[in-house]
VMD Tcl script that draws the C-alpha trace (Angstrom):
set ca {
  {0.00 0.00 0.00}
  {3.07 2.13 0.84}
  {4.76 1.75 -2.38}
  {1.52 2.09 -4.14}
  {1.38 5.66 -2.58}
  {4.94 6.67 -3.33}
  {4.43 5.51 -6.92}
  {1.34 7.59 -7.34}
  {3.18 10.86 -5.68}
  {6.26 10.26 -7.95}
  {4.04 10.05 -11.28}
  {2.42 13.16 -9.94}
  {5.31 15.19 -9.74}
  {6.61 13.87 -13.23}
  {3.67 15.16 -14.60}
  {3.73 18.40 -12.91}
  {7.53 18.85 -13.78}
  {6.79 17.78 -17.46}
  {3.97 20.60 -17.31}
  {5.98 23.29 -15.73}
  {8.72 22.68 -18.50}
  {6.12 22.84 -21.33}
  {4.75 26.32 -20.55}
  {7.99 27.94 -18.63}
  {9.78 26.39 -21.41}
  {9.14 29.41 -23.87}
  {9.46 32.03 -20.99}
  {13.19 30.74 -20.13}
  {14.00 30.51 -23.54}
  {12.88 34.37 -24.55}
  {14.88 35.68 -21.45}
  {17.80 33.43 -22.44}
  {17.51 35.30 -25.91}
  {17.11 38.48 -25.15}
  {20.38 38.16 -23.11}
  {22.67 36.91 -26.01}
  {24.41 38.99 -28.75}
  {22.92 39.07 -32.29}
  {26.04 36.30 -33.41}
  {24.78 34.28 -30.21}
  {21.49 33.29 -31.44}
  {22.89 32.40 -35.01}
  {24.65 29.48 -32.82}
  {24.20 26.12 -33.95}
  {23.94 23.77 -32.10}
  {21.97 27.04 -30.04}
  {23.42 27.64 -26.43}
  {20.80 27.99 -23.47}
  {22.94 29.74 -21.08}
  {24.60 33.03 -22.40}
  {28.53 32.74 -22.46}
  {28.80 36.15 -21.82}
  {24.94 37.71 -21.48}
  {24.88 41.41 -22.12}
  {21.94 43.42 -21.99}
  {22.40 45.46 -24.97}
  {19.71 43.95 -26.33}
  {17.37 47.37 -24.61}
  {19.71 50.08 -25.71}
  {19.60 48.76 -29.34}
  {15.91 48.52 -28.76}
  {15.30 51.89 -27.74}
  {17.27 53.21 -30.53}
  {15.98 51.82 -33.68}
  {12.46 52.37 -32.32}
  {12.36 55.85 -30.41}
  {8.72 55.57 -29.66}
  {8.95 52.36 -27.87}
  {8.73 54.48 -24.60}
  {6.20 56.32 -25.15}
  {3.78 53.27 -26.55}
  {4.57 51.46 -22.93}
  {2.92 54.90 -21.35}
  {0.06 54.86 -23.63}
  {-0.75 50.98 -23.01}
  {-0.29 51.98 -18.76}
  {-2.72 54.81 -19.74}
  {-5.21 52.71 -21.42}
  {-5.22 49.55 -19.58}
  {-5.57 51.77 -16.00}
  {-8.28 53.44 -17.60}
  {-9.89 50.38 -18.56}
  {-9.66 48.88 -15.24}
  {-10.79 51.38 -13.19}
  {-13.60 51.80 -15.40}
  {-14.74 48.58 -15.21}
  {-14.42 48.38 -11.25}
  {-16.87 51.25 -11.46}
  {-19.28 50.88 -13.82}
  {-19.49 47.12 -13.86}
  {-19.96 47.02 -10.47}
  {-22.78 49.39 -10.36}
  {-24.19 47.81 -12.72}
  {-24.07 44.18 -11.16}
  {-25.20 45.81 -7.98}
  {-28.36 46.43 -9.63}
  {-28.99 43.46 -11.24}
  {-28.04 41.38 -7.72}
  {-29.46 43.93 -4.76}
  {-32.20 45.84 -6.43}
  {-35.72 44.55 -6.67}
  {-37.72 44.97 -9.88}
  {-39.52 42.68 -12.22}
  {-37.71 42.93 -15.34}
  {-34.20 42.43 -13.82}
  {-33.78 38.75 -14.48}
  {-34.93 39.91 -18.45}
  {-32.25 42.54 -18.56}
  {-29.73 40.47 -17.15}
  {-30.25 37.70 -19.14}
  {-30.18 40.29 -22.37}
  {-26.78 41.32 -21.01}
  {-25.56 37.70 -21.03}
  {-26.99 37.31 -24.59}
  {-24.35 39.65 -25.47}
  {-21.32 37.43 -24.60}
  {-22.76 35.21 -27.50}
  {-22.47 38.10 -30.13}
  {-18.76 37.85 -32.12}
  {-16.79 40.95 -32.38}
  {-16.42 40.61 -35.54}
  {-20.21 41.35 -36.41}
  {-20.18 44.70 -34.96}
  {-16.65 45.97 -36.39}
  {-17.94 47.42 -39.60}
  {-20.72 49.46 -37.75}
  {-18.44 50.31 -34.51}
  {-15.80 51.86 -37.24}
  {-18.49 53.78 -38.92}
  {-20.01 55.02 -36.04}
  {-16.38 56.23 -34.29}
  {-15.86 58.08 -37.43}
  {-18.76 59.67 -37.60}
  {-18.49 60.59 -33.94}
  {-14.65 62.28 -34.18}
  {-13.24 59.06 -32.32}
  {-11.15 57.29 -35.02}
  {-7.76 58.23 -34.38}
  {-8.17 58.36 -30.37}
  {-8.38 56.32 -27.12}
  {-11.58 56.79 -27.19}
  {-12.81 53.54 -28.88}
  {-10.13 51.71 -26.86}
  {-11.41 52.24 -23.39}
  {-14.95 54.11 -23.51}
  {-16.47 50.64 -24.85}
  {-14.50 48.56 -22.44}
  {-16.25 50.36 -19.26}
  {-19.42 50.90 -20.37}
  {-20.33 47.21 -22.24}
  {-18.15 44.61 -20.18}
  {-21.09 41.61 -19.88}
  {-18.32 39.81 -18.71}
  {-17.54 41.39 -15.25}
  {-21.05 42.63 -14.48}
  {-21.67 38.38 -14.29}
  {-18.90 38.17 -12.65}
  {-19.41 40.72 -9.74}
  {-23.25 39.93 -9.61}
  {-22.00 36.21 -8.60}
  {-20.31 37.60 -5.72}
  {-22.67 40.24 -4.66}
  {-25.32 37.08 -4.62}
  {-23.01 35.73 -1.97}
  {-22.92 38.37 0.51}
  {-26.38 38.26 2.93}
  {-29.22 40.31 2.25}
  {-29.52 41.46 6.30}
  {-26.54 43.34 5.94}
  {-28.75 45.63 3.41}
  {-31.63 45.21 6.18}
  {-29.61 46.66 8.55}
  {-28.15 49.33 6.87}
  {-31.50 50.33 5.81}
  {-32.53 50.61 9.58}
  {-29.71 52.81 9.97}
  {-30.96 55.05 7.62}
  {-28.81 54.02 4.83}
  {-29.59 54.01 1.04}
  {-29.07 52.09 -2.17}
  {-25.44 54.02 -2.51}
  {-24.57 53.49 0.90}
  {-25.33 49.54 0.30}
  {-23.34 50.10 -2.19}
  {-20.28 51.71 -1.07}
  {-20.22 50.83 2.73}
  {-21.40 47.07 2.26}
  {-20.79 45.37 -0.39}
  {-17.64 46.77 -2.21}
  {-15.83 46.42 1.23}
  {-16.24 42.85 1.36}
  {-15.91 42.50 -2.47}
  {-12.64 43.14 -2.33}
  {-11.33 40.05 -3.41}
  {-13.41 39.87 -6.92}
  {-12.66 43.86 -7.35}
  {-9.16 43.49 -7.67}
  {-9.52 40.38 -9.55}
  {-11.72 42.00 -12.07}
  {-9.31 45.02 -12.67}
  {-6.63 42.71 -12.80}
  {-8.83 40.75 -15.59}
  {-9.44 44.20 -17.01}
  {-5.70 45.37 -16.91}
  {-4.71 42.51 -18.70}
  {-7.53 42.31 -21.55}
  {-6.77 46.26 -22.36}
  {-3.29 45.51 -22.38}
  {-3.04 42.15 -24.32}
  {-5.43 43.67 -26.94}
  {-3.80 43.96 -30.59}
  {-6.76 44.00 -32.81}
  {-8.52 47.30 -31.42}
  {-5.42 49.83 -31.36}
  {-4.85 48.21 -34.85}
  {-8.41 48.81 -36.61}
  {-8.90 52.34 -34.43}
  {-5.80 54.18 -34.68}
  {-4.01 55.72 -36.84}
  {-1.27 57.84 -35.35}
  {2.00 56.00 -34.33}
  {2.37 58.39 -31.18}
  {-0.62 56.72 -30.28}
  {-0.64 53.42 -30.75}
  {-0.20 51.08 -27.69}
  {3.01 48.39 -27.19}
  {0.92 45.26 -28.63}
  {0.77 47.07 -32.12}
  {4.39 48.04 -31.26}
  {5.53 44.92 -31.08}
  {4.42 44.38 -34.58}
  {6.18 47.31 -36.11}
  {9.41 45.86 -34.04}
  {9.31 42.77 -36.22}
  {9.10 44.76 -39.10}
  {12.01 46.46 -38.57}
  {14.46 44.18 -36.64}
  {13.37 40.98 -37.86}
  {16.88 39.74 -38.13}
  {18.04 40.76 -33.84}
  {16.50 38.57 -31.88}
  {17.85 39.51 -28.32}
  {15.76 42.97 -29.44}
  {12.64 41.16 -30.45}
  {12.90 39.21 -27.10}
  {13.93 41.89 -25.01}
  {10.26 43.87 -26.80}
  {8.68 41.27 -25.65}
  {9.90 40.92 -22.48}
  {9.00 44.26 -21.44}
  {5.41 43.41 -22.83}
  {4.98 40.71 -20.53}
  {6.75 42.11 -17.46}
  {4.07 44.35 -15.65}
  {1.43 41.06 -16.36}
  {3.91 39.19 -14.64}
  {3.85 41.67 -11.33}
  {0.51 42.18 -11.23}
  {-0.21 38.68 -11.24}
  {2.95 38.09 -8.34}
  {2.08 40.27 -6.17}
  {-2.02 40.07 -6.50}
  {-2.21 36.29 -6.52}
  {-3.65 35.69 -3.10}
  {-6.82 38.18 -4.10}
  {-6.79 36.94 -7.80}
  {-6.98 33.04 -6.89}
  {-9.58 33.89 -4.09}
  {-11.74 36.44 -6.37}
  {-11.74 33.38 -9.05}
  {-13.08 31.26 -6.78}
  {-15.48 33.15 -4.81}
  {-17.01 34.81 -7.80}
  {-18.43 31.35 -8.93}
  {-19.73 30.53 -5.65}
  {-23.36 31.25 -6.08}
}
mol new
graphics top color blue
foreach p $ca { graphics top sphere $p radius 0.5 }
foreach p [lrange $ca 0 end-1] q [lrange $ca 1 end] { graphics top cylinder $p $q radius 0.2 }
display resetview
């Protein structure tokens, strides 16, 4: 029985071993890249460990695209934009779908829903037309004003949670004198703390990730966020690739601190949120 148990342990931690090399895999090899010189990845057979690593994989970076700074502002701008946003507005709105009493709210809510079924692609054509009408081709404005205002996905998402939380707390506070807002902003977001930062992070890293918006929407190179960046780096340097890795590095590095440092809240706000 004792053997039987060490057997099953030891073809548990094969597989998780085999599974942490398959997706850290690519990670370790684009940091091993970016920290070669350009003869270093022409190697064959290729070297893993850099014999020496430099970093002057940024500085050439920075140099043969001079905008690369200012697209990692604009893609900080955005994506905080879009996360705050949604913390706000989706969570007013799922506060009315999950607290408020009326007879049409399970209708509404499940037209909201519906929405999640409706492709992106159906609704480019029109959204284009529309934003050009409108003055916003060319702007942030079709990057984050859409994003706050029609995210189906976190209003479900917070309304799960809100369901959670007991309906005397609202009892009492209305004894006290309290209001809908003060439900709202003394009660529930407190204790939705969890699924708040969660959803920004979700938010944060939908905004940032996002190639095919910035692509269709604007215009302006000054403008244009580091995912479309990225794509104008392979244009130009498609031959160093410490410079595409180290583009790409900096792409992925504030995903990977946000999701370091807010794992406790994002692991809890996943599973919380799909309690009820």
């Amino acid at each position: 029985m004792r053997l039987a148990n060490v057997s099953k342990q030891l073809a548990q931690y094969f597989f998780l071993i085999v599974g942490l090399g398959i997706f850290s895999g690519p990670l370790l090899w684009l940091i091993s890249t970016m920290l070669k010189t350009q003869e270093q990845t022409f190697q064959f057979p290729p070297t893993f460990i850099p014999k020496p690593f430099t970093l002057d994989a940024f500085p050439r970076l920075f140099e043969s695209m001079p905008l690369m700074g200012r697209w990692i502002a604009n893609s900080f701008a955005i994506s905080g934009s879009v996360g705050a946003g949604t913390l706000l507005f989706a969570s007013l709105v799922a506060f009315g779908f999950a607290r408020t009493k009326g007879r049409s709210r399970g209708v509404l809510f499940a037209i909201v829903l519906a929405t999640l079924m409706i492709p992106s692609q159906i609704t480019l054509i029109p959204l284009y037309i529309m934003y050009k009408k409108i003055g916003w081709y060319n702007t942030w404005f079709p990057l984050i004003v859409p994003q706050i205002l029609a995210s189906p996905y976190f209003i479900f998402m917070f309304r799960q949670f809100f369901m959670t939380i007991p309906r005397e707390l609202d009892e009492a506070t209305e004894m006290d004198g309290g209001g809908y807002w003060t439900i709202y902003s003394r009660v529930i977001l407190p204790l939705s703390r969890p699924t708040m930062i969660t959803g920004f992070i979700f938010a944060f890293v939908f905004s940032w990730t996002d190639f095919f918006s910035p692509l269709i929407y604007i215009q302006s190179e000054k403008l244009q966020t580091l995912s479309v960046g990225l794509q104008m780096i392979m244009g130009q340097t498609s031959h160093d690739f410490p410079v595409l890795a180290a583009g790409s590095f900096l792409a992925l590095l504030p995903i990977g601190c946000i999701y370091f440092f807010a794992q406790r809240y994002f692991i809890e706000g996943v599973v919380m949120s799909g309690i009820k």
